[in-house]
SEDRENRO-24016 format. One record per atom (N, C-alpha, C, O, CB): x, y, z; residue in three letters. Coordinates in steps of 0.2 Angstrom, whole numbers, plus 5000, padded with zeros to 4 digits. Atoms other than C-alpha are relative to their C-alpha. Glycine has a CB too. Example, Ala and Ser with C-alpha at 12.3 -4.5 7.8 and 13.67 -1.06 7.14 Angstrom:
<pts>
500449945000ala;506249785039ala;500450065000ala;500950055003ala;499550005006ala;499649944999ser;506849955036ser;499650055003ser;499950115004ser;500250024993ser;
</pts>
This chain:
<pts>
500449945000unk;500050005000unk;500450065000unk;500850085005unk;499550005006unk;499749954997unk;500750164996unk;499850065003unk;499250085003unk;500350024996unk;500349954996unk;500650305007unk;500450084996unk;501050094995unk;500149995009unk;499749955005unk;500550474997unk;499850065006unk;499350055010unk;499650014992unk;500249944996unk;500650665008unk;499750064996unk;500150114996unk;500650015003unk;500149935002unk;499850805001unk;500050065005unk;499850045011unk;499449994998unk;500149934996unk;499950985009unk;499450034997unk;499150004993unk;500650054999unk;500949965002unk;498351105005unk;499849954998unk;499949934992unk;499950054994unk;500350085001unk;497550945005unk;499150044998unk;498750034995unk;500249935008unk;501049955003unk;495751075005unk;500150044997unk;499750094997unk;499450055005unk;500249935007unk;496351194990unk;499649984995unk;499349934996unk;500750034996unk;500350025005unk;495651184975unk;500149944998unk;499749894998unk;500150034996unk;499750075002unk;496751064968unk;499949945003unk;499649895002unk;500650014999unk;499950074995unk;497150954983unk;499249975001unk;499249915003unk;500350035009unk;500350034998unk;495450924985unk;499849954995unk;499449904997unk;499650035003unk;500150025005unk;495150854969unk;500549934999unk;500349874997unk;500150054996unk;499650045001unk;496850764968unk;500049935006unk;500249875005unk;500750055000unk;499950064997unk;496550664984unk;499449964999unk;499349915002unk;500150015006unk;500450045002unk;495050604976unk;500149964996unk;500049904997unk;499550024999unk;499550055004unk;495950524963unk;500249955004unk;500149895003unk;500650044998unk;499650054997unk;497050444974unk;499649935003unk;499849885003unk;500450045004unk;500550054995unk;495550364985unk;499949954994unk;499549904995unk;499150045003unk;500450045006unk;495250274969unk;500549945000unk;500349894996unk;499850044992unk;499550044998unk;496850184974unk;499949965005unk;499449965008unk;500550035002unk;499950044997unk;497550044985unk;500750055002unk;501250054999unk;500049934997unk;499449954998unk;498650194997unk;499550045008unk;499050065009unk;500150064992unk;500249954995unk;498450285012unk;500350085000unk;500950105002unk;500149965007unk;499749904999unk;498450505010unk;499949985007unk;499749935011unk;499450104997unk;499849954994unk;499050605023unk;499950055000unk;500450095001unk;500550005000unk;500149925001unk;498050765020unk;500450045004unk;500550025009unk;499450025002unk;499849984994unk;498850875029unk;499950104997unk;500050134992unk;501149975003unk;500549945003unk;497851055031unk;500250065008unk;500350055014unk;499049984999unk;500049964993unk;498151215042unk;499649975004unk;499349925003unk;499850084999unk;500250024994unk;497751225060unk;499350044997unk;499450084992unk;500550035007unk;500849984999unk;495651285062unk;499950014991unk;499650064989unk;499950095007unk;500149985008unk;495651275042unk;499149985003unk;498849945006unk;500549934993unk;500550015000unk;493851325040unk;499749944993unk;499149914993unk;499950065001unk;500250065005unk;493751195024unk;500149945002unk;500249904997unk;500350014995unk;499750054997unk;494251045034unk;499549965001unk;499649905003unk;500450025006unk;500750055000unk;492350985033unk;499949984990unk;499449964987unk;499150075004unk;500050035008unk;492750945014unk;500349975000unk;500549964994unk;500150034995unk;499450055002unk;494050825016unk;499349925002unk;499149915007unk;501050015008unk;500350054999unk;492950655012unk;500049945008unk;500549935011unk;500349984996unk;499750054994unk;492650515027unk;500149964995unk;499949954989unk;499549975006unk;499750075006unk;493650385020unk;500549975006unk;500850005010unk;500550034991unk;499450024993unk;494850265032unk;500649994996unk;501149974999unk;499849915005unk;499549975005unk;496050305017unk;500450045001unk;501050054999unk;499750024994unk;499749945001unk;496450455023unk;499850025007unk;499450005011unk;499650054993unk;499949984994unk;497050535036unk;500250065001unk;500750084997unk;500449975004unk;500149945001unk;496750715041unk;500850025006unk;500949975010unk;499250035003unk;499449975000unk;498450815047unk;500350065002unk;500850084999unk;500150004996unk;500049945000unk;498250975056unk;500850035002unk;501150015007unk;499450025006unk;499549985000unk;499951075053unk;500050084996unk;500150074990unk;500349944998unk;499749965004unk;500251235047unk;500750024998unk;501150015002unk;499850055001unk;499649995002unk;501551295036unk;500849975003unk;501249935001unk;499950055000unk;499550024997unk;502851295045unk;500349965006unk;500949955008unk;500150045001unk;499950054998unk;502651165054unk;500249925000unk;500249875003unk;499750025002unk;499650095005unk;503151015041unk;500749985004unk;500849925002unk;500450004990unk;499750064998unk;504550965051unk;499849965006unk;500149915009unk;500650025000unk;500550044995unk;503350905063unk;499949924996unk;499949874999unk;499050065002unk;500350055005unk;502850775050unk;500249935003unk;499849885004unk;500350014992unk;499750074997unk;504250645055unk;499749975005unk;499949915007unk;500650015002unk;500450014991unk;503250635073unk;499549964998unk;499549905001unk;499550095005unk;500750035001unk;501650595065unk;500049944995unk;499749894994unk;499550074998unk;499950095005unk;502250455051unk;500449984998unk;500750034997unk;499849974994unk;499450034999unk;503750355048unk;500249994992unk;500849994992unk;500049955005unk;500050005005unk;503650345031unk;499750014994unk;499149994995unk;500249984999unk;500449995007unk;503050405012unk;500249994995unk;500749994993unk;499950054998unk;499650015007unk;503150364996unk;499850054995unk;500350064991unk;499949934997unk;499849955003unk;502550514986unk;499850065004unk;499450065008unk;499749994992unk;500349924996unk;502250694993unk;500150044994unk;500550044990unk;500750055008unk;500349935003unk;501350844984unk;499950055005unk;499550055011unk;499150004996unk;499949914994unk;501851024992unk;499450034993unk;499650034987unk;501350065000unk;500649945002unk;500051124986unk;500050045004unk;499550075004unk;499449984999unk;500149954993unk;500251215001unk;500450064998unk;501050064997unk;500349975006unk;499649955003unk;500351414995unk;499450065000unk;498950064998unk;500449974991unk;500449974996unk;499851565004unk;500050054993unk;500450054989unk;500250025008unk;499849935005unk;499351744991unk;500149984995unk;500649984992unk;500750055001unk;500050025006unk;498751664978unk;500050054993unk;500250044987unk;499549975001unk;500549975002unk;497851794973unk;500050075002unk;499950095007unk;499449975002unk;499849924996unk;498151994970unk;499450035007unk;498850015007unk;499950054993unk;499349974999unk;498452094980unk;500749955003unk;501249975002unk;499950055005unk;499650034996unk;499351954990unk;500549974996unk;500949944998unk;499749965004unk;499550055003unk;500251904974unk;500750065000unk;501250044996unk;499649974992unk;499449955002unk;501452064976unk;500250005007unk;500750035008unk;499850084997unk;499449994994unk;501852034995unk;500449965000unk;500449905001unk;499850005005unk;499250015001unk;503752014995unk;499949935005unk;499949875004unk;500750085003unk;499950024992unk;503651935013unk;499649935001unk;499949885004unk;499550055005unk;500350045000unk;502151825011unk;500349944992unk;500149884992unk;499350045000unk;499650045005unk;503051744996unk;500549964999unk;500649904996unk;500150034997unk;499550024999unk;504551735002unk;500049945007unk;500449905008unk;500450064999unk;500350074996unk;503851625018unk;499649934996unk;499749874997unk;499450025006unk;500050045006unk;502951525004unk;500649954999unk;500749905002unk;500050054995unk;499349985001unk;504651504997unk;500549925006unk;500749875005unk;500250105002unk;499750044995unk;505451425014unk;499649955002unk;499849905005unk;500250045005unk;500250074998unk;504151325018unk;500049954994unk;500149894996unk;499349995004unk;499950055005unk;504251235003unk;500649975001unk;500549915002unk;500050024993unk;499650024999unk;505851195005unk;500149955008unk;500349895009unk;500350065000unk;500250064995unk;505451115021unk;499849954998unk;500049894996unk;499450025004unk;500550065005unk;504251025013unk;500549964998unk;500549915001unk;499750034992unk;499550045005unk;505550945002unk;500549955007unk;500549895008unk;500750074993unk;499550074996unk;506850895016unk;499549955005unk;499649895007unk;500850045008unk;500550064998unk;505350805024unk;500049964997unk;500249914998unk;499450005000unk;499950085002unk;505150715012unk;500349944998unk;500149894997unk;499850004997unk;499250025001unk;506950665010unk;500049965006unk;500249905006unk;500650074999unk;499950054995unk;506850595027unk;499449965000unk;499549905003unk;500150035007unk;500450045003unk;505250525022unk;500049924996unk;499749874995unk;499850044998unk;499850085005unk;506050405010unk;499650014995unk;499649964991unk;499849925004unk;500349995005unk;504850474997unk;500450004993unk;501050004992unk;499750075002unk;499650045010unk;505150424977unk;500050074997unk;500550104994unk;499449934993unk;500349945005unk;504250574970unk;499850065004unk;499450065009unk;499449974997unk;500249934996unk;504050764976unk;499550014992unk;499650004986unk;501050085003unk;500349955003unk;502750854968unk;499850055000unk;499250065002unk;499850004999unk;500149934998unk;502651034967unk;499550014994unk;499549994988unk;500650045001unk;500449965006unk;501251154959unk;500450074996unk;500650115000unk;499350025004unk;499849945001unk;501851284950unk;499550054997unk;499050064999unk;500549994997unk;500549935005unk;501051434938unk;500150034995unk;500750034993unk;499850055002unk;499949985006unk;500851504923unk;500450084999unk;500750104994unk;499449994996unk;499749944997unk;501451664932unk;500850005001unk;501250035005unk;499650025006unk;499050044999unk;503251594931unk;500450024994unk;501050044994unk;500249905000unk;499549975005unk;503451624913unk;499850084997unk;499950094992unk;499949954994unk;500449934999unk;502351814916unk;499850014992unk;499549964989unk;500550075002unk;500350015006unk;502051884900unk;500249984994unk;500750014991unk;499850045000unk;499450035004unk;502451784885unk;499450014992unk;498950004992unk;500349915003unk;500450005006unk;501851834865unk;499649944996unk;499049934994unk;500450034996unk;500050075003unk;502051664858unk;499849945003unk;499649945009unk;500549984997unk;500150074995unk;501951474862unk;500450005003unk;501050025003unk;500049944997unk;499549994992unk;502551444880unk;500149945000unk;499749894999unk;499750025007unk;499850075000unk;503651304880unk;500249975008unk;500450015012unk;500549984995unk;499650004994unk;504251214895unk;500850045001unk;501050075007unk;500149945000unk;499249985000unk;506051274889unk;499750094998unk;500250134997unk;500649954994unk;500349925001unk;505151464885unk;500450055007unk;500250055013unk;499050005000unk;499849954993unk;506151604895unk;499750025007unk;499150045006unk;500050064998unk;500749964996unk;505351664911unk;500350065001unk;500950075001unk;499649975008unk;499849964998unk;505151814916unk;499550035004unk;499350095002unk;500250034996unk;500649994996unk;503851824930unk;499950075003unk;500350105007unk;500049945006unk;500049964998unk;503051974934unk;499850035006unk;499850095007unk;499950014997unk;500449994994unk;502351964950unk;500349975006unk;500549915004unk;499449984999unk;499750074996unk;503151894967unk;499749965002unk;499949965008unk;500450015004unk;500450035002unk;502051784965unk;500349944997unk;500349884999unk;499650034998unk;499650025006unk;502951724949unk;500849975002unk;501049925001unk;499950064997unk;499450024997unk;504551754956unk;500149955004unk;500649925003unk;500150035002unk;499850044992unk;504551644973unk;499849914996unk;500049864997unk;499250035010unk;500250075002unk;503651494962unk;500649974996unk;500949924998unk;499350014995unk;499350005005unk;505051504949unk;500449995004unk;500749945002unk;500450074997unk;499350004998unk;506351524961unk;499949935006unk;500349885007unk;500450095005unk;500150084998unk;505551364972unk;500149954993unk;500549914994unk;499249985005unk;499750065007unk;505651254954unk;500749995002unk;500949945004unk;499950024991unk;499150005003unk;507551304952unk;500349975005unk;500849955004unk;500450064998unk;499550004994unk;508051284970unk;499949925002unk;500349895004unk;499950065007unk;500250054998unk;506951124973unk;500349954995unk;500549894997unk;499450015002unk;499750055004unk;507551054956unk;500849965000unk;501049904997unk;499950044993unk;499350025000unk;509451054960unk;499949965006unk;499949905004unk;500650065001unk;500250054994unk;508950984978unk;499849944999unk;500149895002unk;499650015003unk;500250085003unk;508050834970unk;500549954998unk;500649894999unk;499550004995unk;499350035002unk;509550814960unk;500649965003unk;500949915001unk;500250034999unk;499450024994unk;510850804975unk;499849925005unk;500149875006unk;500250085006unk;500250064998unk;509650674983unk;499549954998unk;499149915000unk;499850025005unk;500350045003unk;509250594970unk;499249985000unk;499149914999unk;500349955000unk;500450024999unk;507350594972unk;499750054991unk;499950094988unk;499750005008unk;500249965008unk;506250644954unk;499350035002unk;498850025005unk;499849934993unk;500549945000unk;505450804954unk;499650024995unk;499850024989unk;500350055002unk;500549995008unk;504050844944unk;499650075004unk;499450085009unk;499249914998unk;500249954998unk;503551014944unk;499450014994unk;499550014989unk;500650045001unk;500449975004unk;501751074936unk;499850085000unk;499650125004unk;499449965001unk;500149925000unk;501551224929unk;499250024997unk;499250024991unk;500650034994unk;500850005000unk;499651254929unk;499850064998unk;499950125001unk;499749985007unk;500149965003unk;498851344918unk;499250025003unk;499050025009unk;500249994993unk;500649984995unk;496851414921unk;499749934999unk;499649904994unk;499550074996unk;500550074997unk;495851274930unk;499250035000unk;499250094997unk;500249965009unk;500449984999unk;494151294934unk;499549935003unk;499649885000unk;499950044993unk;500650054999unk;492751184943unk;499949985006unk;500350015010unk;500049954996unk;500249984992unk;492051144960unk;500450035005unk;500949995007unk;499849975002unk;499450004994unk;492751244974unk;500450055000unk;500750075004unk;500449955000unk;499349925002unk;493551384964unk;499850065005unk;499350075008unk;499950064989unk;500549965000unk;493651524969unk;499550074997unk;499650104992unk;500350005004unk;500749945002unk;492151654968unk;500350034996unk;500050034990unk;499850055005unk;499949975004unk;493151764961unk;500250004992unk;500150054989unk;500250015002unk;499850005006unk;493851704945unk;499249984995unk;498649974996unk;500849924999unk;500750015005unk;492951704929unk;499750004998unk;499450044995unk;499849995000unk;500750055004unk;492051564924unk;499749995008unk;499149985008unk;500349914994unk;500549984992unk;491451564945unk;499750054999unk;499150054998unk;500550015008unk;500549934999unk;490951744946unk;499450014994unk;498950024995unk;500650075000unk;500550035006unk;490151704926unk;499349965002unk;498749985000unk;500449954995unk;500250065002unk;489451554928unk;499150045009unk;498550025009unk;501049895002unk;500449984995unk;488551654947unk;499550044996unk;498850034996unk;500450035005unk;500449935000unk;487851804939unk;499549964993unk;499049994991unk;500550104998unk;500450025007unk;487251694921unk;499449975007unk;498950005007unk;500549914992unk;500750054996unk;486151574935unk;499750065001unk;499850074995unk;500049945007unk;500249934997unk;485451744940unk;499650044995unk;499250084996unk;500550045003unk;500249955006unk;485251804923unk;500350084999unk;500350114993unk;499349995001unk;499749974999unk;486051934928unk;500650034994unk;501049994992unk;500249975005unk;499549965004unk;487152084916unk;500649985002unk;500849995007unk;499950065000unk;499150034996unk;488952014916unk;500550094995unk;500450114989unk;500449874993unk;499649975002unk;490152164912unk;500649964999unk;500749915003unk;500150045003unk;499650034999unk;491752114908unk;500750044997unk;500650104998unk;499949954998unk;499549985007unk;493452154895unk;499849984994unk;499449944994unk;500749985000unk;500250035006unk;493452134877unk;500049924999unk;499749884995unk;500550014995unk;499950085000unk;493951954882unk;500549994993unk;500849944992unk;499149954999unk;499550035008unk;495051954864unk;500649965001unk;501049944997unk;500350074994unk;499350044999unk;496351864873unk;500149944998unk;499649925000unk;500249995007unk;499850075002unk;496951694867unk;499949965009unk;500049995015unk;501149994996unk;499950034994unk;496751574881unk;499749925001unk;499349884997unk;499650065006unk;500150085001unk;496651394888unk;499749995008unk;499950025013unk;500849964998unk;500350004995unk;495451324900unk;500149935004unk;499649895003unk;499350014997unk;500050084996unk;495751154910unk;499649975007unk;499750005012unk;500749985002unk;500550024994unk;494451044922unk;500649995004unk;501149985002unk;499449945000unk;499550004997unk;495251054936unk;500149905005unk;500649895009unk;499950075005unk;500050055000unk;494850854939unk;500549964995unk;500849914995unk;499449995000unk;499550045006unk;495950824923unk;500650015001unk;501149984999unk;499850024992unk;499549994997unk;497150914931unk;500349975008unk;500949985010unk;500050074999unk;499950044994unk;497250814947unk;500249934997unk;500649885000unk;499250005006unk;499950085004unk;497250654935unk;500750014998unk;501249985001unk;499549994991unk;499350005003unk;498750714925unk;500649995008unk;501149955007unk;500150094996unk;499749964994unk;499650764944unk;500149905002unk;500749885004unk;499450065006unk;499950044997unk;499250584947unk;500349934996unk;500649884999unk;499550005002unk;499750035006unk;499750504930unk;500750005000unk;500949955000unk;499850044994unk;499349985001unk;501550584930unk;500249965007unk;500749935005unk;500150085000unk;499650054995unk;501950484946unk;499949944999unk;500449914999unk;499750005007unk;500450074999unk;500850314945unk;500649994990unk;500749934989unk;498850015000unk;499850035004unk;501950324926unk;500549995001unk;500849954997unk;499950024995unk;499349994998unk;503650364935unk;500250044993unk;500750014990unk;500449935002unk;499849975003unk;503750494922unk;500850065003unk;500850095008unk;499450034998unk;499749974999unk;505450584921unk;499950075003unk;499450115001unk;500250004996unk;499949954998unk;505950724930unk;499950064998unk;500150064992unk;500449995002unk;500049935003unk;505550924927unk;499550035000unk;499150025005unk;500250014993unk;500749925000unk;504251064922unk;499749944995unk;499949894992unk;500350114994unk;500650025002unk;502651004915unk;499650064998unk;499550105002unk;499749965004unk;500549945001unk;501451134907unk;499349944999unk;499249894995unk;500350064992unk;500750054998unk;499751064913unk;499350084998unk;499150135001unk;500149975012unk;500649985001unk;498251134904unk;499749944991unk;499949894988unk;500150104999unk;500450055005unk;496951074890unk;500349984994unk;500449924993unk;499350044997unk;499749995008unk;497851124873unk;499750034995unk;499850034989unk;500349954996unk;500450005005unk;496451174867unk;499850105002unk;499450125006unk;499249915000unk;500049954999unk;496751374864unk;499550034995unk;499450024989unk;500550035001unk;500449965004unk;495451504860unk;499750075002unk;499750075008unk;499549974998unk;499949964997unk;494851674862unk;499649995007unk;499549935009unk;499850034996unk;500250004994unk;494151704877unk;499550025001unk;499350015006unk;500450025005unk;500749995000unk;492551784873unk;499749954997unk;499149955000unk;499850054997unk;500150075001unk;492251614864unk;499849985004unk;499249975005unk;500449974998unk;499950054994unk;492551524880unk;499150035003unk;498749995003unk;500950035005unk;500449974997unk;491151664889unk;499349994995unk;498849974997unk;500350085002unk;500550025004unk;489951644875unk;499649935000unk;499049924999unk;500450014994unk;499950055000unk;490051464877unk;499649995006unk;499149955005unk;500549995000unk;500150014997unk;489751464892unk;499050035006unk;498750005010unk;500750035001unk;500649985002unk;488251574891unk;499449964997unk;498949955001unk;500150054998unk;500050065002unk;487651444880unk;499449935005unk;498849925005unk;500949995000unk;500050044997unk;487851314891unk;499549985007unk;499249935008unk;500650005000unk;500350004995unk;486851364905unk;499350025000unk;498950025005unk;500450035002unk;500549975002unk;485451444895unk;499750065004unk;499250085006unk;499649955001unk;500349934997unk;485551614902unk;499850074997unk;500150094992unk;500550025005unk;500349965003unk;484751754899unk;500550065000unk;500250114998unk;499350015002unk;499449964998unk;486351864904unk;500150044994unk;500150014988unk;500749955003unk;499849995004unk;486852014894unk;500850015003unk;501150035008unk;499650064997unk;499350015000unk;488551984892unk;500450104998unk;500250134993unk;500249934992unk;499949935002unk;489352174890unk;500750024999unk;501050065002unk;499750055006unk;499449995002unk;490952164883unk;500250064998unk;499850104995unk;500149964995unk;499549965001unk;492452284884unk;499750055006unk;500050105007unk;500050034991unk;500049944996unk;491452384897unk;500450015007unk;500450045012unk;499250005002unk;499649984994unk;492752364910unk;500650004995unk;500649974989unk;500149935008unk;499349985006unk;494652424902unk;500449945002unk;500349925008unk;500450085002unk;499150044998unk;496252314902unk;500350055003unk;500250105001unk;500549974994unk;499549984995unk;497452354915unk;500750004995unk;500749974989unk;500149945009unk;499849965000unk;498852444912unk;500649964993unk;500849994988unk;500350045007unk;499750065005unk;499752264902unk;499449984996unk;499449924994unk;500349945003unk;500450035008unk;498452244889unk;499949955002unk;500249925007unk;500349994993unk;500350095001unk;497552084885unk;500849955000unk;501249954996unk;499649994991unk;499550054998unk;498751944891unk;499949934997unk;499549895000unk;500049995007unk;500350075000unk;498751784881unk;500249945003unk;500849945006unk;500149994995unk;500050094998unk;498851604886unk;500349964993unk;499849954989unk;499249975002unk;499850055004unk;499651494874unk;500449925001unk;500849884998unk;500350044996unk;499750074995unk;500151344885unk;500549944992unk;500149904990unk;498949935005unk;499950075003unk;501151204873unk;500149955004unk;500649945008unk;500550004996unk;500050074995unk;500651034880unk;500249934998unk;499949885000unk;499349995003unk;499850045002unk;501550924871unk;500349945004unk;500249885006unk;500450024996unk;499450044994unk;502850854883unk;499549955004unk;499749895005unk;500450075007unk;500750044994unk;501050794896unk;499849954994unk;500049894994unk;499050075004unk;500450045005unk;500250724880unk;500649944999unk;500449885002unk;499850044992unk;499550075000unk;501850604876unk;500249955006unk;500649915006unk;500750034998unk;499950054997unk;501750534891unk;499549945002unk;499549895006unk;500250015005unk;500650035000unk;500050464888unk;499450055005unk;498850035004unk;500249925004unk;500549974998unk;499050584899unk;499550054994unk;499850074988unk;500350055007unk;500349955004unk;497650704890unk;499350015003unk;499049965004unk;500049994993unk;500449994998unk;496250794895unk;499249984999unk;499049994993unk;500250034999unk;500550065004unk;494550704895unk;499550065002unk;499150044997unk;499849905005unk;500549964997unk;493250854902unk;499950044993unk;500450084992unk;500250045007unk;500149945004unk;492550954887unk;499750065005unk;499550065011unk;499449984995unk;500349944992unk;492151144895unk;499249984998unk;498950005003unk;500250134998unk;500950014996unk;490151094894unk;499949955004unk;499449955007unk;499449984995unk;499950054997unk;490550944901unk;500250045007unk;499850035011unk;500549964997unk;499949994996unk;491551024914unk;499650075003unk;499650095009unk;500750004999unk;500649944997unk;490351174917unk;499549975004unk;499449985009unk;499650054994unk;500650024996unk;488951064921unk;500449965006unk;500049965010unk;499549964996unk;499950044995unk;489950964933unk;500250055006unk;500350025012unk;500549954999unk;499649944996unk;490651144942unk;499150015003unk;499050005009unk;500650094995unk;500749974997unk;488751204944unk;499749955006unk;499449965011unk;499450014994unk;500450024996unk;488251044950unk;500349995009unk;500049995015unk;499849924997unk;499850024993unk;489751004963unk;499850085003unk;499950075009unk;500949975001unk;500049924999unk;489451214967unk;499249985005unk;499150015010unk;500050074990unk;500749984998unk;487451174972unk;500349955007unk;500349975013unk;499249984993unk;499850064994unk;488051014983unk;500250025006unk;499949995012unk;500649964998unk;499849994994unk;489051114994unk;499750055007unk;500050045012unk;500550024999unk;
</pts>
C-alpha cells in the first residue's frame, strides 16, 4: 500500500487530487492548516487521514508517520492579488516549501510534487514551452520560479524525481468566487448583466479533475523528472470560451463586453504548449460543457 502526503490537501486542487487517489490501494496523509475552515470537505474515508499542521510546521511530519512514498507540496499562501505582490508572504511560501522537500527526503519518498504557475513564465507573446524564458511578473511568479529551480537542484543531489506542474487556468468545483467562469457561471444562473473586457485574449481552459488526473498520471507512470505545462491544449479566444458558456447554461445574461478596460498590460494571452503531458500518455477527458455542468452541480451540493 502506498502512502501518498499531500499539503493543502482542502485547496482547489488538493481536494480533487485526493479523490483520485481514493480510487487507489494507498493511504493520504492530508495534511491542512490548524482551524482550516474547509476541513469539513476532506471525504470520510479510512484511506485518509486528516493532518492538522500549518506551514511551518512540516518538520513536525516525522512525529506523526514514519514513512512515504510520494508527497505533493500544494500548500501556498497569496494566491491571489493583492497578495500576489507581497514580497514577505511569498517569500515564507518559498521556505516552507523547502521544508516540505527535506521531509520528504527523510520520508523516504520516490516522488516530490510541486504545483507551479503559469505566472512563472509572466508575460509571453507566443507558444509557451516548457523550455520558453521566464520572466515572471509578479512575486508571486517569482518565489514559484525560484522554488522549481532551488527544489529541482535539491532533488538532484538526493536523487529523488521531481515533477514540477505548471498549471495553467483550471476551473470547477470549489474555485474560487472570484475567477471567471465562478463569478460568470454565478451571475448567468441569476440571469444577471455580466460586464466584463473585450475577452479578445487567446486562452486555455482545464477541468480542474483532469488536472488532478494528470498530477496523478505523472507519478503512477514514473514519468521523468522536470516542468510540465498542465492545461487542455485546446486554445481560443476567450470571449468564445464566455459565450459558450452562456450557451451552456441557458441564460438570459447580457454579456457586456469591453465595458470594464484592460489594466495597464493589455490583454494577456495564454498559449500553454502541452506536448511534453500528452507524450506521456495523459490528456484531457472533460469537454468545457462537460466540465461546466459538473462545476454547477458540485457548486449546488455544497
Amino acid at each position: 500500500m502506498k502512502i501518498i502526503v499531500i499539503t493543502g490537501a482542502t485547496s482547489f486542487i488538493g481536494l480533487h487530487l485526493l479523490q483520485t487517489w481514493l480510487q487507489e490501494d494507498c493511504l493520504i496523509c492530508a495534511v491542512v492548516r490548524k482551524g482550516s475552515k474547509k476541513i469539513d470537505l476532506l471525504p470520510k474515508n479510512d484511506k485518509l487521514q486528516c493532518l492538522e499542521l500549518n506551514m511551518d510546521e512540516y518538520d513536525k511530519l516525522p512525529q506523526l508517520i514514519s514513512q512515504a512514498d510520494y508527497f505533493y507540496h500544494l500548500a501556498w499562501e497569496g494566491t491571489r492579488a493583492p497578495l500576489r505582490d507581497n514580497a514577505e508572504m511569498q517569500q515564507h511560501n518559498y521556505e516552507c516549501s523547502l521544508k516540505a522537500f527535506r521531509v520528504a527526503v527523510k520520508l523516504g519518498c520516490q516522488y516530490f510534487v510541486g504545483s507551479g504557475s503559469q505566472a512563472e513564465y509572466g508575460k509571453m507573446d507566443g507558444i509557451v514551452t516548457e523550455n520558453s524564458a521566464c520572466n515572471p511578473s509578479t512575486e508571486y511568479g517569482i518565489y514559484k520560479l525560484k522554488t522549481c529551480e532551488m527544489l529541482g537542484n535539491l532533488a538532484q543531489k538526493e536523487q529523488i524525481h521531481f515533477i514540477w506542474t505548471r498549471i495553467f487556468s483550471l476551473y470547477g468545483p470549489h474555485d474560487d468566487p472570484r475567477t471567471l467562469i465562478s463569478s460568470c457561471i454565478k451571475k448567468m444562473l441569476n440571469n444577471e448583466e455580466s460586464p466584463m473586457t473585450q475577452c479578445s485574449q487567446l486562452w486555455d481552459f482545464l477541468y480542474v479533475g483532469d488536472a488532478a488526473l494528470a498530477m496523478k498520471h505523472l507519478v503512477l507512470q514514473k514519468c521523468e523528472s522536470g516542468v510540465y505545462n498542465l492545461a487542455s491544449g485546446k486554445i481560443l479566444p476567450l470571449k468564445d470560451f464566455v459565450i459558450k458558456l452562456k450557451d451552456i447554461l441557458g441564460s438570459s445574461s447580457e454579456l457586456r463586453f469591453g465595458a470594464i478596460p484592460y489594466g495597464p498590460s493589455g490583454p494577456v494571452d495564454l498559449k500553454p504548449d502541452v506536448r511534453k503531458i500528452l507524450q506521456t500518455g495523459w490528456s484531457a477527458q472533460t469537454d468545457f460543457k462537460e466540465g461546466i455542468l459538473k462545476t454547477v452541480k458540485g457548486s449546488v451540493e455544497l
